[in-house]
N, C-alpha and C positions, 0 to 999 in steps of 0.2 A: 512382363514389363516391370522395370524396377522402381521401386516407391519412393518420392521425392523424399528426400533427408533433411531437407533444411528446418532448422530450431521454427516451432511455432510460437507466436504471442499469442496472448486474450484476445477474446472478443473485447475487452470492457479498455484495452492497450489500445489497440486500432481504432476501435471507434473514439477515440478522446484525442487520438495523436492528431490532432489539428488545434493550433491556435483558436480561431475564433468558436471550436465548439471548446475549447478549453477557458476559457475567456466566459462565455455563457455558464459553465457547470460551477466556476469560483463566485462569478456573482451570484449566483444560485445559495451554495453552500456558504459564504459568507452574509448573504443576503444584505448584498450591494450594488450600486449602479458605478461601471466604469464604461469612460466612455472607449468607442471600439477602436481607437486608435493607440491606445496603447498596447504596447512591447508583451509580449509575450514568448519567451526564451522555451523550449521543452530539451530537459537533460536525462530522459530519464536513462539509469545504468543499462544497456542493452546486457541482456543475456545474463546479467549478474545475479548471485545469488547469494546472499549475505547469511549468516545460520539460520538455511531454510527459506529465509523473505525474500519472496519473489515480490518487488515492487513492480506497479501497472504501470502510475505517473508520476514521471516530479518534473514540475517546470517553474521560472522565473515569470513571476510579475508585478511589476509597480516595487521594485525592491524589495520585493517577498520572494521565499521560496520553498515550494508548495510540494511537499511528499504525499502523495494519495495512494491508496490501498483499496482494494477491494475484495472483500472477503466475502466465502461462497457459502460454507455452513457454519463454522463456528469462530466466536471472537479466541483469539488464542491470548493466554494470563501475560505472555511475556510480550504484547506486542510492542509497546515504549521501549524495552531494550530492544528489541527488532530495528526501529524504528533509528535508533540513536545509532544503533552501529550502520543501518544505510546513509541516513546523512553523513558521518563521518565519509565514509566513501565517496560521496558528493561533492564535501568541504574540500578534500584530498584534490579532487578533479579542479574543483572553482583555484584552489591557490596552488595546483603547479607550477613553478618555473617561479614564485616568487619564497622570497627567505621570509620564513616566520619568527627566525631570529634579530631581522633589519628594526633598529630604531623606529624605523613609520610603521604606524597601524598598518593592518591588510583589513580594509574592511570586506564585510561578508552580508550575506541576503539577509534577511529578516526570516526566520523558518516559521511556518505551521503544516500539523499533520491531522492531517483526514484520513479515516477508516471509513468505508464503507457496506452497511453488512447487509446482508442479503440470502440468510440462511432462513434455515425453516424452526430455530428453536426458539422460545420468544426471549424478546430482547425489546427496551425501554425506544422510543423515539431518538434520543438522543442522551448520552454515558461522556463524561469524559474519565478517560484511563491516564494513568497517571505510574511517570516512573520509579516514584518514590514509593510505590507500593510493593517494589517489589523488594527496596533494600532491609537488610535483617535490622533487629534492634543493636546498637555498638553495646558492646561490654561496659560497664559502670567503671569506669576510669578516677572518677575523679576529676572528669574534664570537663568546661564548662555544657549545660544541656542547650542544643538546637532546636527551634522549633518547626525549622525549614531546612532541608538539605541543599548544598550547596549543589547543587545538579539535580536538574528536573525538565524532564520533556512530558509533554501533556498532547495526547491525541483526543479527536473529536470524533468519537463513534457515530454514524447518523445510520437508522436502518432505511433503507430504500426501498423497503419489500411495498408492494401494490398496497395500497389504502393509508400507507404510514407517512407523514412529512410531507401530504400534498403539498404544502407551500412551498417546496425545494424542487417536488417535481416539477409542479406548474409554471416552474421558471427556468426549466432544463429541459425541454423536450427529450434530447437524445437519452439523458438520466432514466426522464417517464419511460421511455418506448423500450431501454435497457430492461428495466424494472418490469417492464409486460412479458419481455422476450425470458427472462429466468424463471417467472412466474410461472410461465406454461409448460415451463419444461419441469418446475416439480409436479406441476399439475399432472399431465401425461405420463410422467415417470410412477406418478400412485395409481394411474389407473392401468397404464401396462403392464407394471414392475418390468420395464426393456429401457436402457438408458437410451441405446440409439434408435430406440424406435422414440421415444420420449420428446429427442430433439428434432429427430425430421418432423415429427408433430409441430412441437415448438417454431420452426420455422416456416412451417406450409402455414403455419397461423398469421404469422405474421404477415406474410406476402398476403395473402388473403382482406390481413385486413387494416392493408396501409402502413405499416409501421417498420421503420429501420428500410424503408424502401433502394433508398440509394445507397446503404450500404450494404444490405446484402447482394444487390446487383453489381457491386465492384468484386466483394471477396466470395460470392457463388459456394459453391461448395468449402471451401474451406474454412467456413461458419461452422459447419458440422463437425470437422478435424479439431475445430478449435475449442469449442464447446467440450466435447468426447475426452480428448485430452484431460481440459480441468477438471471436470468430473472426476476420471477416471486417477487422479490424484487424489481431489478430497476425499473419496473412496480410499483409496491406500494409505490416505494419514489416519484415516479412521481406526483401519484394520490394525495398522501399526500401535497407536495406543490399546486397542485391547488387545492384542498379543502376547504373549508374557516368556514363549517357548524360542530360543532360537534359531530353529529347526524351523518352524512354522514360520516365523519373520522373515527369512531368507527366500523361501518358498514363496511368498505372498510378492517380494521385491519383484522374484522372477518373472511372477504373471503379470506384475505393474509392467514391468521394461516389456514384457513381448508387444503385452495392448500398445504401449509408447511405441515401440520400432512400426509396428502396422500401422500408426497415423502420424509416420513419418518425423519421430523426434531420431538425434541424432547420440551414435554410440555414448560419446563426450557428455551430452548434456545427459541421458538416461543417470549416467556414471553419479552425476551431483546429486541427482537424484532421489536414487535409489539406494546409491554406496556399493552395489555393487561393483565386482573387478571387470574392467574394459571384457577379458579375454571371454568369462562367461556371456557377456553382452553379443560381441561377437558372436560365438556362438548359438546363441538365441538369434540371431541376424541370419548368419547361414543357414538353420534350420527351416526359418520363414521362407526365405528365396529361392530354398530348394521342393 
């Protein structure tokens, strides 16, 4: 039998793609009360992939418009410029079909961006990152000095790891029970050293013991594809930074895309990936099915 091909999301994608759990998680992380009848637009870019930033969510509300991220092991230094060129993407989408040369304003949402971390290296409650850190000093010109650059995006790092930010949990359930559900699976992952046996842990725990009840009874087995998957990435971004040989980087790519084609991502998307060439991919495809 041949292995369904279609692009997987996150776990932390699906479980949030709903308005009113999205609605819960902002008043959580803004820690404020809206009341539930307000609008709640979700845009996030399907499938897109901006250099490397795989965004979970971004949705409209109350004239805000909310990029959220969720990160698995580590915060990465560039994520504000990440961050800046998916909005841009976004902005692009929100003002099609109108001239941004016309006389009248176009107006646009009110942006804020949330990171989410949930890694295992320690990291503070709560960092805001900042994109002005990342631009070099200008050359002494002779020009007047700035104390503020004229371009600045500011994301709000919060760690969600179990014990950290109770108060963001305890106003998020789906957030807390997230936060259980990654938990266990570093947990089992130290005591097996087996990723997929780590997760099927991770999930028998859960069922066992109430938690993410009706969502893992919709998506069933594909909780575990989908988990496996991410993993199976921060793993290879890993590898990739210590790599240094391009011999060995190519090689490492290969076994990324095989794991990926066996839980069913697709040639195309491997490609973005990994950077591997389609035709090798293919062939790593053929090889599986035969």
């Amino acid at each position: 039998m041949k292995t369904n091909r279609k692009l997987k999301s996150s776990v932390f994608s699906t479980l949030f793609d709903n308005p009113d759990v999205l609605r819960e998680l902002y008043c959580a992380l803004g820690k404020v009360t809206l009341p539930a009848d307000v609008p709640i637009a979700i845009n996030t870019l399907k499938n897109a992939m901006i250099n490397d930033l795989y965004n979970d969510v971004s949705f409209e509300i109350g004239g805000k418009l909310i990029v959220l991220i969720e990160h698995q092991s580590t915060i990465n230094p560039n994520i504000a410029l990440r961050l800046l060129l998916y909005i841009a993407e976004l902005l692009k989408k929100k003002v099609k079909g109108k001239s941004i040369y016309s006389s009248k304003k176009i107006k646009i949402p009110w942006p804020e961006f949330y990171v989410l971390y949930n890694g295992t290296e320690p990291f503070p409650d709560y960092k805001i990152v900042k994109l002005s850190e990342l631009f070099e000093k200008p050359q002494d010109l002779g020009l007047p000095e700035r104390y503020m650059p004229l371009l600045e995006l500011e994301a709000k790092v919060i760690n969600i790891n179990e014990g950290r930010n109770a108060d963001i949990l305890n106003r998020c359930r789906k957030l807390a029970e997230y936060s259980t559900l990654i938990s266990r699976v570093y947990h089992y992952r130290n005591e097996f050293n087996d990723l997929g046996e780590a997760i099927k842990k991770a999930v028998d725990y859960c069922h066992k013991h109430d938690i993410l009840k009706e969502y893992l009874e919709v998506y069933g087995s594909e909780v575990l594809n989908m988990l496996y998957t991410k993993w199976n990435m921060e793993d290879a971004k890993e590898v990739w930074r210590e790599e240094g040989r391009e011999e060995g980087r190519e090689e490492s790519h290969k076994e990324i895309a095989w794991n990926m084609l066996a839980n069913g991502s697709t040639p195309e998307y491997i490609q973005k990936i990994t950077g591997l060439d389609l035709e090798t991919i293919i062939d790593l495809n053929n090889r599986e099915l035969t």
